[in-house]
C-alpha positions as CSV (number, residue, x, y, z in Angstrom):
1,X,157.3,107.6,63.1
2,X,154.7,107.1,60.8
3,X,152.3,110.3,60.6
4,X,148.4,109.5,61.7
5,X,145.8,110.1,59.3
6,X,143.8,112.5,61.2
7,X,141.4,113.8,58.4
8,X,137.8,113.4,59.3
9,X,135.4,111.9,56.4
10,X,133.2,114.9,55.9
11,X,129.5,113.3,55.0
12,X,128.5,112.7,51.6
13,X,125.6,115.5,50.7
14,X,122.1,114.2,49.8
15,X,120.7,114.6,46.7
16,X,117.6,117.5,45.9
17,X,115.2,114.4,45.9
18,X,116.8,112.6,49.4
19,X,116.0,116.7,50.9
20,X,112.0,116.7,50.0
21,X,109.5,116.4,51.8
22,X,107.4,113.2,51.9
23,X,104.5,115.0,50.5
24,X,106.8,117.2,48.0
25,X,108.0,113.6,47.0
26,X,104.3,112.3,46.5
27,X,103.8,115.3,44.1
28,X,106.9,115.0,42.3
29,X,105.9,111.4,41.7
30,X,102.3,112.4,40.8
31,X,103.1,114.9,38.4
32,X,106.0,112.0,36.5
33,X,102.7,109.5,35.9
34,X,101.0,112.7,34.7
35,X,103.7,113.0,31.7
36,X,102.4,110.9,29.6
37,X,98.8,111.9,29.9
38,X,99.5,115.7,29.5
39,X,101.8,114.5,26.2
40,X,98.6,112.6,24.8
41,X,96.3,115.6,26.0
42,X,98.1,118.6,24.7
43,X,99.0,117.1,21.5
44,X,96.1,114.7,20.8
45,X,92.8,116.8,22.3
46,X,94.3,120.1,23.1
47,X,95.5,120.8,19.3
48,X,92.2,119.4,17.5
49,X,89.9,120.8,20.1
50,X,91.2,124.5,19.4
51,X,91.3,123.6,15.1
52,X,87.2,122.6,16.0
53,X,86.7,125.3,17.2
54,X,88.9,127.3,14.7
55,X,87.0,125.9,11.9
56,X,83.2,126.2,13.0
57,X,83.5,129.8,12.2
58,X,84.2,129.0,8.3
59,X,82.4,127.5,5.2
60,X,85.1,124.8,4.3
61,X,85.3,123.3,0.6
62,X,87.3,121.0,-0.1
63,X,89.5,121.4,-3.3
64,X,92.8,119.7,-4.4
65,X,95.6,120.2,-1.9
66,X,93.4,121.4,1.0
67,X,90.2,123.4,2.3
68,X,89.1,126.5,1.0
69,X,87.5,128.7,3.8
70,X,85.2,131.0,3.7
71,X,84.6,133.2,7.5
72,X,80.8,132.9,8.4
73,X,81.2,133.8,11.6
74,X,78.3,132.2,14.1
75,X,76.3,131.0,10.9
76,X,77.2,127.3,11.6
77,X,75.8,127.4,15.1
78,X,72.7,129.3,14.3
79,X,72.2,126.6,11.8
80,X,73.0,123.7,13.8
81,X,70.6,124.9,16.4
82,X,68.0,126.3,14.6
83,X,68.1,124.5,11.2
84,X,69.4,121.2,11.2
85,X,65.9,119.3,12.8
86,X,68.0,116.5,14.6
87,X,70.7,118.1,16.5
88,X,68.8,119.5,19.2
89,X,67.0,116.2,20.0
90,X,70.2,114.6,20.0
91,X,71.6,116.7,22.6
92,X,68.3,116.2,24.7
93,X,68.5,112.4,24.4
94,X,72.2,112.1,25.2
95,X,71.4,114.9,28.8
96,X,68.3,111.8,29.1
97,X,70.7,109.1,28.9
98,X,73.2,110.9,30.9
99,X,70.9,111.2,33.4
100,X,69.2,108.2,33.4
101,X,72.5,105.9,33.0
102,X,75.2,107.3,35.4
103,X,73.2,107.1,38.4
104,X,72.8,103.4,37.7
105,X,76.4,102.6,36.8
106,X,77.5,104.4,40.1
107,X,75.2,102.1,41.9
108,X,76.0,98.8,40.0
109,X,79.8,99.5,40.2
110,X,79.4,100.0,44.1
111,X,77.4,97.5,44.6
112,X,79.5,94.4,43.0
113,X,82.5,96.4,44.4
114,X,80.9,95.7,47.8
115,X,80.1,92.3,47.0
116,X,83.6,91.1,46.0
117,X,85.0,92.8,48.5
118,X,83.6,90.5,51.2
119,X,84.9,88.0,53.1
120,X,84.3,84.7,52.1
121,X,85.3,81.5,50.3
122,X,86.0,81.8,46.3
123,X,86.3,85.6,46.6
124,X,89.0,85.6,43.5
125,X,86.5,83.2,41.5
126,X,83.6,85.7,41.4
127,X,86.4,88.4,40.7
128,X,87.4,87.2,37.7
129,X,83.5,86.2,36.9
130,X,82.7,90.0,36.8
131,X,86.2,91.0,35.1
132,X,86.4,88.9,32.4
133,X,83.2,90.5,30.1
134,X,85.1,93.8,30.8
135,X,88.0,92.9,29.9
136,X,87.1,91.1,26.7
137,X,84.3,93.6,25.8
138,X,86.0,94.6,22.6
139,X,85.4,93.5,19.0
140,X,83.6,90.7,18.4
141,X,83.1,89.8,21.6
142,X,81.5,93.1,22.4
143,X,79.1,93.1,19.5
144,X,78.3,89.6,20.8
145,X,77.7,90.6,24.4
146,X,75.4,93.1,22.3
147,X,73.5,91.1,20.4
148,X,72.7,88.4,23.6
149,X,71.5,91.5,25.2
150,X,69.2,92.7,22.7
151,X,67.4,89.3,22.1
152,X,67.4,89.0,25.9
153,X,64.9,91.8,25.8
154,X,62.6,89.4,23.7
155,X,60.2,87.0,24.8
156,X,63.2,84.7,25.6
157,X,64.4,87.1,28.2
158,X,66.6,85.3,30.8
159,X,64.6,87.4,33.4
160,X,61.0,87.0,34.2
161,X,59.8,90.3,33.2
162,X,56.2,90.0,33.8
163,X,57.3,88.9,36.9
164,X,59.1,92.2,37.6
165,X,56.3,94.2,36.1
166,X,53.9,92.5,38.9
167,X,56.1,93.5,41.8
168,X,57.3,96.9,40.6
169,X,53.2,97.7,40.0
170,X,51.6,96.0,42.8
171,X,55.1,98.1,44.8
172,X,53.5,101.4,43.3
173,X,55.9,102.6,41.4
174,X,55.7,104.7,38.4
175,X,55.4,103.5,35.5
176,X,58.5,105.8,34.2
177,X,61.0,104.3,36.6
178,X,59.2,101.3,36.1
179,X,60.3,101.0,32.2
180,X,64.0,102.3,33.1
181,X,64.3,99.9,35.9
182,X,63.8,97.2,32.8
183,X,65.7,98.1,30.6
184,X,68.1,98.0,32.7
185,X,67.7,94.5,34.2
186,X,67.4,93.4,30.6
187,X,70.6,95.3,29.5
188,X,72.3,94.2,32.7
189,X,75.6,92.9,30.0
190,X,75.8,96.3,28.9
191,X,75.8,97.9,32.2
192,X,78.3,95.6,34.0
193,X,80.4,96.1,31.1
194,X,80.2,99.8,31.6
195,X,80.7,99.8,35.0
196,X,84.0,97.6,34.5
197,X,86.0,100.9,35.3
198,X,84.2,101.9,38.5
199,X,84.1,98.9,40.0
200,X,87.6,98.5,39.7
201,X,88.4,101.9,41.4
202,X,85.4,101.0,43.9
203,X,87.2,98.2,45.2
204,X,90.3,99.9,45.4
205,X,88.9,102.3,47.6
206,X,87.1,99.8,49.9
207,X,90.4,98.4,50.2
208,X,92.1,101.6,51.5
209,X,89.7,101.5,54.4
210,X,90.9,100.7,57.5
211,X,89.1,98.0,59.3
212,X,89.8,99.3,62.8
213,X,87.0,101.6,61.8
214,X,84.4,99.3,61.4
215,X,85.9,97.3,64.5
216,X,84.5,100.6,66.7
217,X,81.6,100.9,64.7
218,X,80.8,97.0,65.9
219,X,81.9,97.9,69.2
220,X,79.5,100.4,69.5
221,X,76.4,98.6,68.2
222,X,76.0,100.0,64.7
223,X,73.5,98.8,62.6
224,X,74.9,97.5,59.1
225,X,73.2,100.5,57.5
226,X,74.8,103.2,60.2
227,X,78.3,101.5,59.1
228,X,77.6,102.4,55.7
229,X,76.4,105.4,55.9
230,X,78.7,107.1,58.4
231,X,81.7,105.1,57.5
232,X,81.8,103.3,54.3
233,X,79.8,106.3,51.9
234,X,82.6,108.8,53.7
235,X,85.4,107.3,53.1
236,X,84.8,106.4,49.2
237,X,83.0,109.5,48.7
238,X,86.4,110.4,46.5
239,X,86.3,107.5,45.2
240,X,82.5,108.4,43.9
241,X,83.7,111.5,42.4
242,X,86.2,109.9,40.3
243,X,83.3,107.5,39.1
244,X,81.0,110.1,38.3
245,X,83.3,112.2,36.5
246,X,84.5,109.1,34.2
247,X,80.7,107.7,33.7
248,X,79.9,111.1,32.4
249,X,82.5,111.2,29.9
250,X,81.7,107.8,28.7
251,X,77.9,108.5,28.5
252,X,78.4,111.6,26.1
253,X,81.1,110.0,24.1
254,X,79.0,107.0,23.4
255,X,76.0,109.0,22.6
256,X,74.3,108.7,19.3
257,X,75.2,112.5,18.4
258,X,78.4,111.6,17.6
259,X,77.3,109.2,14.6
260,X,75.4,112.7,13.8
261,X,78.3,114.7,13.5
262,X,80.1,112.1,12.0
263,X,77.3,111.9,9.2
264,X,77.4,115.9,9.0
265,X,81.2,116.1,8.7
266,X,82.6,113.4,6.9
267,X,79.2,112.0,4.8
268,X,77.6,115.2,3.8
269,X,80.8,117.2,3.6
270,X,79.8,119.8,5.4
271,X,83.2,120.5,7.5
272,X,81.9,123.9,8.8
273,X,79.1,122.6,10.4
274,X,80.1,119.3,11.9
275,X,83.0,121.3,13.7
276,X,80.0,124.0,15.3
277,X,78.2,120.8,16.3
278,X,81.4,119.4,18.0
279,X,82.3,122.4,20.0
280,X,78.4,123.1,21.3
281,X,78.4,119.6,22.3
282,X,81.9,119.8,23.8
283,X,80.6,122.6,25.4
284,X,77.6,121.0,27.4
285,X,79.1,118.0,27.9
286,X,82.0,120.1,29.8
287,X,79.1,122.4,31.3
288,X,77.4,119.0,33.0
289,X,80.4,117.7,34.3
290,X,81.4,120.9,36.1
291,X,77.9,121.6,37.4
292,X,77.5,118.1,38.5
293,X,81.3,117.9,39.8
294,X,80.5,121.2,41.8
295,X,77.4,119.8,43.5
296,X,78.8,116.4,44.7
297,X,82.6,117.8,45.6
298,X,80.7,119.7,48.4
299,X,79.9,116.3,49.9
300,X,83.5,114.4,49.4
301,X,85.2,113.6,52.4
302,X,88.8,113.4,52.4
303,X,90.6,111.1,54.7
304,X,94.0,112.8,55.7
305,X,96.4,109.7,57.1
């Protein structure tokens, strides 16, 4: 008689990655896309940034072969704020601009996002209308997009000013946010091309929303404006965070102070003193996006599913 196989197949174990936990897996996954970022900033901010810093406490000449360095200590800083007559209005003009030109991006980018999130016939068509000048806003094109804007603040404005002017003063309005509100309609190609980025992550986050939510809110007689502002604000509110965080970083970097330090640095060969005037303006441009991340984190809602 033939003998009966009577082993029993023991199962196969599961990998370390089968074993985690959804939300262990979601991290694991989050921190793999992070790779290449933390590459990029370690070795390509992280490095310079501390070298900046290093180097703002010396007199730097440059000789054959490399720098000779003198230690100064805080001289460069004293001088940057106290003797060099530009930087300081620099930094007070970018904190202006900053102040002035993220509100409005964060309202134009939520605003189109709004728009082309809607339901209606050609949806993909005004999509790519708004993407496209983002998307090609480099080189040429950009300083072309540039230029139409400038001589669109001319007399052959596309937009009526004086007719604006008439409303906004017969409206009351001051004649401060008068002039921004403007410049802005006259610079409207540099602001949607700004607010490319936002608008992208905007609509992403509109997306994510469920509709059953705005299926009770109809149910239960809100008002357009109680839908937004107890459904739609909440649910994007990280999504405004994100926005804010990124229209602050581009609003310093594109700041006019950089072609000072540039001009310090690299023109006038002062080494020592372009690196103190890159680390006190790393500095407040970190201090604004911490104070202003602190104040509006207090009023993000988070969504768990």
């Amino acid at each position: 008689m033939k003998k009966e196989n009577t082993e029993i197949a023991t199962p196969k174990k599961k990998s370390m990655y089968a074993r985690l936990s959804y939300p262990k897996k979601r991290a694991l996954w989050g921190f793999i896309f992070l790779i290449p970022w933390l590459i990029g900033a370690i070795f390509f901010f992280l490095a310079p940034l501390i070298k900046t810093f290093y180097y703002s406490f010396f007199e730097m000449e440059l000789k054959l072969g490399g720098f000779n360095y003198t230690h100064i200590g805080f001289d460069n800083f004293v001088n940057a704020l106290t003797v060099n007559p530009d930087f300081n209005s620099y930094i007070l003009d970018a904190l202006k601009n900053f102040a002035v030109n993220v509100p409005i991006q964060i309202f134009v980018s939520l605003f189109v996002a709004m728009l082309l999130n809607g339901e209606y016939k050609g949806r993909g068509f005004f999509r790519v209308i708004f993407f496209i000048p983002i998307i090609l806003a480099t080189g040429i094109t950009d300083v072309e997009l540039k230029t139409f804007s400038m001589q669109s603040q001319g007399s052959q404005s596309f937009v009526n000013i004086d007719f604006l002017i008439s409303i906004f003063t017969n409206s009351g309005i001051p004649a401060s946010a008068m002039s921004t509100i403007i410049q802005t309609v006259q610079n409207i190609f540099g602001v949607i091309t700004k607010a490319g980025v936002q608008m992208i992550i905007f609509l992403a986050g509109l997306q994510s929303i469920s509709p059953q939510l705005y299926e009770v809110a109809k149910m239960e007689g809100c008002t357009k404006f109680e839908v937004f502002c107890k459904i739609t604000l909440p649910m994007i509110s990280p999504m405004i965070l994100v926005c804010m965080v990124y229209s602050i970083a581009d609003s310093f970097a594109g700041a006019d102070i950089t072609k000072l330090i540039n001009q310090t640095t690299f023109t006038n060969s002062k080494y020592g003193l372009g690196a103190s005037m890159s680390a006190l303006y790393f500095i407040v441009t970190v201090g604004v996006t911490l104070i202003c991340t602190a104040i509006v984190s207090k009023v993000v809602f988070y969504y768990d599913n």
